[in-house]
C-alpha positions as CSV (number, residue, x, y, z in Angstrom):
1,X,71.0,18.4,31.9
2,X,67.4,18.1,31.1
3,X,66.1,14.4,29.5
4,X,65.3,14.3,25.8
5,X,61.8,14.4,25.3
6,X,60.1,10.8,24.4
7,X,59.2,12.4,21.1
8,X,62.5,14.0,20.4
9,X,64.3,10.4,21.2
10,X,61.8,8.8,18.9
11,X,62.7,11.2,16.2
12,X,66.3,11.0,16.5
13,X,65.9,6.8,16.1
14,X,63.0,6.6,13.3
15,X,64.8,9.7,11.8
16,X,64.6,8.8,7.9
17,X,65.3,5.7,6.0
18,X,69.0,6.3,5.2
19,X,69.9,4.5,1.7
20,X,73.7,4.9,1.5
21,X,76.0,3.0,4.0
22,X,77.7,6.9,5.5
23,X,73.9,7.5,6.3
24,X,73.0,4.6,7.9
25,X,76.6,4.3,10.4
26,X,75.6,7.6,11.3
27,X,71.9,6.2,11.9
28,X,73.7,3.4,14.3
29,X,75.7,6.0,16.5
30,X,72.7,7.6,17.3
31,X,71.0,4.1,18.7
32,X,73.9,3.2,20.2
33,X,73.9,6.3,22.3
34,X,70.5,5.8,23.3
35,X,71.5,2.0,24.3
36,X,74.3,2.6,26.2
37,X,74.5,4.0,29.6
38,X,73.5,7.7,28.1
39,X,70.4,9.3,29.4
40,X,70.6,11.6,32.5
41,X,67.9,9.7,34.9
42,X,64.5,11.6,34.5
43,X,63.1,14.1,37.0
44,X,60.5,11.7,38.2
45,X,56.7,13.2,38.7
46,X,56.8,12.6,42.1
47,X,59.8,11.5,44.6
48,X,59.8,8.4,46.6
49,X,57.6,8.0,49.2
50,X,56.9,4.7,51.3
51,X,55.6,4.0,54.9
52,X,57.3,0.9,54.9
53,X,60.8,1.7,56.8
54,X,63.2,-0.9,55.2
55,X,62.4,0.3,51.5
56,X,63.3,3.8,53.3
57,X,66.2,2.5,54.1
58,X,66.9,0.6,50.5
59,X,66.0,3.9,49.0
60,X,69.4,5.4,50.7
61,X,71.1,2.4,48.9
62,X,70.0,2.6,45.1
63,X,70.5,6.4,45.2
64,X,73.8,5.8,46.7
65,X,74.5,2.5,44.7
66,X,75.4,0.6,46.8
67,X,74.9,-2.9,46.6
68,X,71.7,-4.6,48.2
69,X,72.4,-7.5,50.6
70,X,70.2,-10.4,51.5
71,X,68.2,-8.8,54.5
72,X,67.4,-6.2,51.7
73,X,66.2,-8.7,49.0
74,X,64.1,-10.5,51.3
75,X,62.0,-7.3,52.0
76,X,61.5,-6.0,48.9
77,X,60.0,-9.9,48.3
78,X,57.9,-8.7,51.7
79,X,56.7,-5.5,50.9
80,X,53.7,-4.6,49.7
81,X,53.8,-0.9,48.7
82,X,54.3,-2.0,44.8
83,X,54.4,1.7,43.8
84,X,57.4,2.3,45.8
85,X,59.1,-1.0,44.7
86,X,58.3,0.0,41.3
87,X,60.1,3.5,42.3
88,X,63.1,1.8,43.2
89,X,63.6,-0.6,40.1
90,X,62.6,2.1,37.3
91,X,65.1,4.5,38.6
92,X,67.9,1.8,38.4
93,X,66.5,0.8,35.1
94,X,66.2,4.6,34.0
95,X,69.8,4.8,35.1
96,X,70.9,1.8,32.9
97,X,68.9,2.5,29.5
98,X,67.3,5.5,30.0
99,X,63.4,5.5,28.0
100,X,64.8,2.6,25.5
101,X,63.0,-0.8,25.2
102,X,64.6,-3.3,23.8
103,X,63.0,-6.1,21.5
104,X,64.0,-8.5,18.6
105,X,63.1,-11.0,16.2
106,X,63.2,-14.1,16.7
107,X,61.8,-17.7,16.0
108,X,62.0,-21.0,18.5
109,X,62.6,-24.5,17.4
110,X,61.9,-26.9,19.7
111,X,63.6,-29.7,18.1
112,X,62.0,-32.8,20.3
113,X,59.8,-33.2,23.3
114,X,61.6,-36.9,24.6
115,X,62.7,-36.1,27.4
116,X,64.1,-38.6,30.1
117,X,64.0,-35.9,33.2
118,X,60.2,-36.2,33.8
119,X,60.2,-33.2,36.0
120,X,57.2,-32.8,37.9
121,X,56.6,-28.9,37.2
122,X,56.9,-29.7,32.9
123,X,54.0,-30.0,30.6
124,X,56.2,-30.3,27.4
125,X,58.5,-33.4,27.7
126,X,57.0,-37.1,27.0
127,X,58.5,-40.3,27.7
128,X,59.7,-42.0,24.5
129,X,56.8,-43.4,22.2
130,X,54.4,-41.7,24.6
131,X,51.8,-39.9,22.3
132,X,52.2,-36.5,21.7
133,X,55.8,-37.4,21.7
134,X,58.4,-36.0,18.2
135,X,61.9,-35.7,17.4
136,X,62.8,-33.6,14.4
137,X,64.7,-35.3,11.2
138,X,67.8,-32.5,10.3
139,X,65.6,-31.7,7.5
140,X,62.5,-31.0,9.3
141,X,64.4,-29.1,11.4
142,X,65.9,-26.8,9.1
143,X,62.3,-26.7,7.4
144,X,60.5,-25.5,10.9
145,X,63.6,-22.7,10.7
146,X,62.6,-21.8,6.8
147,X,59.1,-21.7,7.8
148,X,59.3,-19.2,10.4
149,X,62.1,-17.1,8.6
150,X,62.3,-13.9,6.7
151,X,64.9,-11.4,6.2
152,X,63.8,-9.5,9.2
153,X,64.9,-12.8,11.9
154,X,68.3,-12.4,13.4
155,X,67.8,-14.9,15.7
156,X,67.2,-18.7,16.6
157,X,66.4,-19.8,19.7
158,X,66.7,-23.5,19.8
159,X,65.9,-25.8,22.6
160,X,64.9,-29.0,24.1
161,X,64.0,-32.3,26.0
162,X,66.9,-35.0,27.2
163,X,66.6,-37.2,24.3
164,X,69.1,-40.3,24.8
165,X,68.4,-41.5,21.4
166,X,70.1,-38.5,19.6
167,X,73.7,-38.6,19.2
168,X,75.9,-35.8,19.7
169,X,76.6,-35.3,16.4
170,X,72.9,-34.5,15.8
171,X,73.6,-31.5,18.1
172,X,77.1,-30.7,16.1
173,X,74.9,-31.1,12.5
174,X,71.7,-29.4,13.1
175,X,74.1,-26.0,13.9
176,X,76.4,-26.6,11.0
177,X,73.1,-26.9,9.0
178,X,71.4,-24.0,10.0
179,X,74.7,-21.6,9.9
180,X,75.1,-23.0,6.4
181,X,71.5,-22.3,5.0
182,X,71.2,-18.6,7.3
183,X,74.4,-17.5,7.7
184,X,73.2,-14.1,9.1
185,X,70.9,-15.6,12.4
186,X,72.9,-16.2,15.5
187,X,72.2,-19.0,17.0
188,X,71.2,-19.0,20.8
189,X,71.0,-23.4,21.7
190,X,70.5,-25.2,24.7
191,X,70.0,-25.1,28.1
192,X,72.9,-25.6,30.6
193,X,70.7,-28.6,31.6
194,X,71.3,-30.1,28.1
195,X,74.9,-29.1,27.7
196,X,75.1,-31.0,30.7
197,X,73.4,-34.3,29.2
198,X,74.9,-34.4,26.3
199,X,78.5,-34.5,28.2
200,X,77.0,-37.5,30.2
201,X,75.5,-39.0,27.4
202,X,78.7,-38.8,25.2
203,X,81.1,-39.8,28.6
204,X,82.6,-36.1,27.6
205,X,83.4,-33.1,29.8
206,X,81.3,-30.5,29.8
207,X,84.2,-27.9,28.4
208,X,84.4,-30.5,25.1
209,X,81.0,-30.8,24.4
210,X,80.9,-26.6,24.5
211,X,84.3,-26.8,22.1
212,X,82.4,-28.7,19.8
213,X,78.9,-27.1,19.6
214,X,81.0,-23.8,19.3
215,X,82.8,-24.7,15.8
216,X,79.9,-25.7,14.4
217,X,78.2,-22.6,15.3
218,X,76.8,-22.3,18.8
219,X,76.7,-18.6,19.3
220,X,75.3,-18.1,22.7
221,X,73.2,-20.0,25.2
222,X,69.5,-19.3,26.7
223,X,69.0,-19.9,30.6
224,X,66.6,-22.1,31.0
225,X,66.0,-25.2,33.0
226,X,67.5,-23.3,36.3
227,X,64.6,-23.0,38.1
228,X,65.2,-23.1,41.3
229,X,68.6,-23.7,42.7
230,X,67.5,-24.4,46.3
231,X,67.9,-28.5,47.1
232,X,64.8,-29.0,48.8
233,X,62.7,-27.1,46.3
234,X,64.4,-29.2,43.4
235,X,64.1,-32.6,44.6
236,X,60.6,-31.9,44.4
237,X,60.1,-30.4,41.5
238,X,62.7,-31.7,39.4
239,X,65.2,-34.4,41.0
240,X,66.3,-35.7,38.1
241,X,67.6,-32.5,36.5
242,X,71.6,-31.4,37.3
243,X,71.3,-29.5,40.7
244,X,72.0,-25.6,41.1
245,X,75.7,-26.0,41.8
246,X,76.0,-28.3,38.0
247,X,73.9,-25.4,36.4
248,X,76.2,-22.7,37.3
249,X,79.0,-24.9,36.8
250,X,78.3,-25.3,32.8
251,X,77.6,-21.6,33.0
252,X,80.6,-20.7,34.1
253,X,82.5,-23.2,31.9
254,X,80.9,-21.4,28.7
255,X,81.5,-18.2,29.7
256,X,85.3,-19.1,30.6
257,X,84.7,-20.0,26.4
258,X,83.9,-16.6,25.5
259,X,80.1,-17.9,24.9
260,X,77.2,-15.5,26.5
261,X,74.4,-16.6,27.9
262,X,70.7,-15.7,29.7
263,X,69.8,-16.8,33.4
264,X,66.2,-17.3,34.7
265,X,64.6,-18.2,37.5
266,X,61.2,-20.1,37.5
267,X,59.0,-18.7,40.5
268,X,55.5,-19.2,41.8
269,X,55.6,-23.1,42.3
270,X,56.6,-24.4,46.1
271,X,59.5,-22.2,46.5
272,X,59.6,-18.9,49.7
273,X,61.1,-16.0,49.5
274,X,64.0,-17.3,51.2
275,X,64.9,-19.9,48.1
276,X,64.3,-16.5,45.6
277,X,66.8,-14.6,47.5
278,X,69.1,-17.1,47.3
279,X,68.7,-18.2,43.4
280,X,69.8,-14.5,42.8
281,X,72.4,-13.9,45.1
282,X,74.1,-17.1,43.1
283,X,73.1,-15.6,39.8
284,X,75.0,-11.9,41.0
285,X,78.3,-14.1,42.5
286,X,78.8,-16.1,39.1
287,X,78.0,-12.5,37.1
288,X,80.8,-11.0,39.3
289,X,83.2,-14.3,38.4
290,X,82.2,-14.1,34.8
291,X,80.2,-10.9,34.0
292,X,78.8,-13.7,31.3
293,X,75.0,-13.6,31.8
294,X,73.3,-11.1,29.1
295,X,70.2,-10.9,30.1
296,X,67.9,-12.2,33.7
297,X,64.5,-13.8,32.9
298,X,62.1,-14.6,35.5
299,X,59.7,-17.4,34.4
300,X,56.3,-17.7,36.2
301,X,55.2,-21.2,36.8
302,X,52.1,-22.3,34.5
303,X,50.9,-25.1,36.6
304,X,48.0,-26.1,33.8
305,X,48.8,-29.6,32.1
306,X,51.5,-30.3,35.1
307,X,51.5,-32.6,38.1
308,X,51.5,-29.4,40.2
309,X,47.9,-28.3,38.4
310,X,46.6,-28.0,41.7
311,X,48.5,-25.1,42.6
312,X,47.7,-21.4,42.0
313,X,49.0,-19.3,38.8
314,X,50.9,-16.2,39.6
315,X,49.6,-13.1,40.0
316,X,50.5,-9.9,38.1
317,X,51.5,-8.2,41.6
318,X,54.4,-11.3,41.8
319,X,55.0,-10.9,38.5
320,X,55.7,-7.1,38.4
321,X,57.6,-7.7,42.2
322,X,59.9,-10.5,40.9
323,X,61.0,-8.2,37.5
324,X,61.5,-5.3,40.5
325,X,63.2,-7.2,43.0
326,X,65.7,-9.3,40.1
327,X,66.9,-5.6,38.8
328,X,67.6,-3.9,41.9
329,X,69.6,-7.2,43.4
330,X,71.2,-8.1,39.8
331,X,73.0,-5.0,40.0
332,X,75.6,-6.4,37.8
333,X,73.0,-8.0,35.0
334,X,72.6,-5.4,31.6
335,X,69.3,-6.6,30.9
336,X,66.1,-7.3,32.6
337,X,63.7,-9.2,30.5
338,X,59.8,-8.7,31.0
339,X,58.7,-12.1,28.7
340,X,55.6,-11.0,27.4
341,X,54.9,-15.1,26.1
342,X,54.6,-15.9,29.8
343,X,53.3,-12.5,31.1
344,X,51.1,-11.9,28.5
345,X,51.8,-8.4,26.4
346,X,50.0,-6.4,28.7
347,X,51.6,-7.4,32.2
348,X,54.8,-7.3,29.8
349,X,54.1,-3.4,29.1
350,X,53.7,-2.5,32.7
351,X,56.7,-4.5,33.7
352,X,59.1,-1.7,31.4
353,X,58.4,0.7,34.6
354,X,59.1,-2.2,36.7
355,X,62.8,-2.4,35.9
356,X,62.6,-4.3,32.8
357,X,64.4,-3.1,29.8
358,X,63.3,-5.6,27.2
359,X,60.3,-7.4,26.0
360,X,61.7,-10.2,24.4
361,X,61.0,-11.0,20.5
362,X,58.5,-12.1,18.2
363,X,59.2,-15.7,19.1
364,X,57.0,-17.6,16.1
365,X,55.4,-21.1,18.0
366,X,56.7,-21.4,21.1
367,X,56.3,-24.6,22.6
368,X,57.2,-25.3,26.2
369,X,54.8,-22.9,27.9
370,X,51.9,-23.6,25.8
371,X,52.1,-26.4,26.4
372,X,51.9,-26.0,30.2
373,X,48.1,-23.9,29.4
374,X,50.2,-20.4,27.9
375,X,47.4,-18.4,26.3
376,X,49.4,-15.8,25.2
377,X,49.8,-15.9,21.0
378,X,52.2,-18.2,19.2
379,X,54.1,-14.8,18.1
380,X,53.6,-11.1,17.7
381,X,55.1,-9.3,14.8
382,X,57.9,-6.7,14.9
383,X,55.2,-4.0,14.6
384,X,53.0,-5.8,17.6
385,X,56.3,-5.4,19.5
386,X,56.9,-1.5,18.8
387,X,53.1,-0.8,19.5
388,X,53.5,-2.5,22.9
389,X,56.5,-0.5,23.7
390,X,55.4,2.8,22.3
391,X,52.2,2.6,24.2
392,X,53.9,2.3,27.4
393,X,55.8,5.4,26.5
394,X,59.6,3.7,26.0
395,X,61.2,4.1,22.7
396,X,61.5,0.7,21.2
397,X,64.7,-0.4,20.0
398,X,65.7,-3.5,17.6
399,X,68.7,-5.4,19.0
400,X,70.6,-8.9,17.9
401,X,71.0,-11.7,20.3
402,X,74.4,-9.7,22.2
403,X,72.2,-6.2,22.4
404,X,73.6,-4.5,19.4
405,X,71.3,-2.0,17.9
406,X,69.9,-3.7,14.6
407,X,68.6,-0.8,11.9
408,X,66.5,-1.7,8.6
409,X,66.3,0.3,5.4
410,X,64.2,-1.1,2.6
411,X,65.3,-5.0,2.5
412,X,68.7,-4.3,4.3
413,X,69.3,-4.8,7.7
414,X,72.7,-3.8,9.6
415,X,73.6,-4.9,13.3
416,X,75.5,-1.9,14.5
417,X,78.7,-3.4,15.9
């Protein structure tokens, strides 16, 4: 069975603007084939070729899928023919979504920057009364959300520093608030790092505090603040966060709730290969416990504004390898995300032949990476976003928070569930 054509895929999704609901279901099923597991893998324009003999023999393993192993992880980290890596990881990524690219729109609110953690490799946080420092009233709050929001948003993304002046109840009333003035956006709040404070905070477990931010309408959870989960990478770069084992504890507790969430990594700081190889092995045991995590981020360290300024910024070779490496080990992870905010667009664009499947959203003021020296644009719109992915010959595809096609027609929009 021969590949649709990148035109004829595009066709089938732009197709026209269907007006009456029969039209646009039948509009949905058509995305939702492309998103599933539905495209035949492509006859690639050349076959794999590599001098170096262990991605020979990893080659025999993603063909066969099978499942990579440690030994195998660490040399694709090793490597340096990128073309054949690249091989690798677009074929399982081909394999997963076929020629789709996923995006969505979005908007973060970063409701305060106290934070009590003070980690070493964070430019946002400040000490209480430190200047620079702000914690959002409720109202202010649900004005940042209004100010960012149109029809098109189906998504907040809401997170922050370890304020121990806000109450719990903050937490349970700025949800409530914004579920009650946009009914429609799913709300995607706090780290497992802040899950984990607030159960200190409140002397509460960890499964309560989740119970409650669920009925007032936590929807799902991003994956920040995991960074690294090898010990003698975090005591130096942030001791006073909840180690690896705590992280993966919360997530496991809010996926034993039913409540999805993303995982990340943050990579280009002090840590080897070694301490990369073991962050996702952890990420792919807990997946295989859970199958909870949505979505895998890898997060490359800004070191501008940071105590660790003295240290190098990534290059777009470790970028492109660590996107490669997380979707050939994560064999169990849907999504692969290439953040363009912390790539920038264009690394972001090559990264979707790398073995990433999404490019993340429009996002609309971002805070914690530009604060660490970000240059990359407060937000793109949701016609920046198809560009991107059109010009790196994917077919771009609208999706909610839990990857369910989203299609528009005149001021309507309909998730496809």
């Amino acid at each position: 069975m021969q590949a649709p054509t990148l035109d004829a895929q595009k066709r089938r999704v732009e197709g026209g603007a269907p007006e009456d609901p029969s039209a646009m279901r039948g509009r949905c099923d058509i995305i939702r084939d492309m998103a599933e597991v539905q495209f035949p893998i492509t006859v690639p324009r050349h076959c794999f070729q590599s001098e170096d003999a262990r991605l020979k023999r990893i080659y025999e393993k993603v063909i066969a899928q099978e499942r990579l192993d440690q030994s195998d992880a660490l040399a694709l980290y090793r490597t340096s023919d990128m073309l054949a890596l690249g091989w690798l990881a677009n074929h399982v990524r081909e394999r997963m979504h076929g020629n789709v690219a996923y995006f969505n729109v979005n908007r973060h609110i970063n409701y305060t920057n106290v934070c009590v953690a003070g980690c070493r490799l964070c430019a946002f946080g400040r000490k209480k009364g430190a200047p620079g420092s702000y914690t959002m009233s409720l109202e202010e709050a649900f004005k940042s959300a209004a100010s960012g929001y149109t029809e098109a948003v189906t998504e907040f993304h809401i997170v922050g520093g370890l304020n121990p002046d806000l109450p719990l109840q903050y937490y349970l009333d700025l949800l409530s608030g914004l579920k009650e003035r946009f009914p429609h956006v799913h709300l995607k709040a706090f780290t497992m790092v802040e899950i984990a404070f607030f159960a200190k905070l409140n002397k509460m477990s960890v499964r309560d505090v989740l119970l409650k931010l669920k009925a007032a309408g936590l929807d799902s959870m991003p994956g920040g603040g995991a960074e690294i989960f090898a010990k003698h990478v975090r005591a130096k770069i942030c001791d006073n966060k909840i180690d690896g084992d705590e992280w993966l504890g919360v997530a496991r507790e809010a996926h034993s709730l039913g409540i999805h969430s993303n995982a990340t990594m943050l990579y280009g700081h002090i840590e080897g290969d070694e301490d990369r190889v073991d962050h996702l092995l952890k990420l792919r045991a807990l997946q295989d416990e859970t199958k909870g995590f949505q979505t895998f981020i890898g997060l490359s360290f800004h070191p501008e504004h940071t105590v660790l300024r003295h240290l190098p910024w990534t290059t777009g070779v470790l970028d492109l390898k660590q996107i490669a490496v997380a979707r050939l080990v994560l064999d169990n992870f849907p999504h692969v995300k290439a953040y363009w905010q912390m790539l920038t667009p264009k690394i972001a664009q090559i990264a979707l032949r790398f073995g990433a499947d999404d490019i993340d959203g429009t996002v609309v003021e971002e805070k914690i990476y530009h604060d660490a020296g970000a240059t990359t644009p407060q937000g793109l719109t949701r016609q920046d976003l198809i560009r991107l992915i059109e010009a790196a010959g994917r077919i771009p595809v609208e999706r909610d928070t839990l990857y369910r096609p989203v299609t528009r027609s005149g001021s309507s929009v309909t998730v496809c569930v």
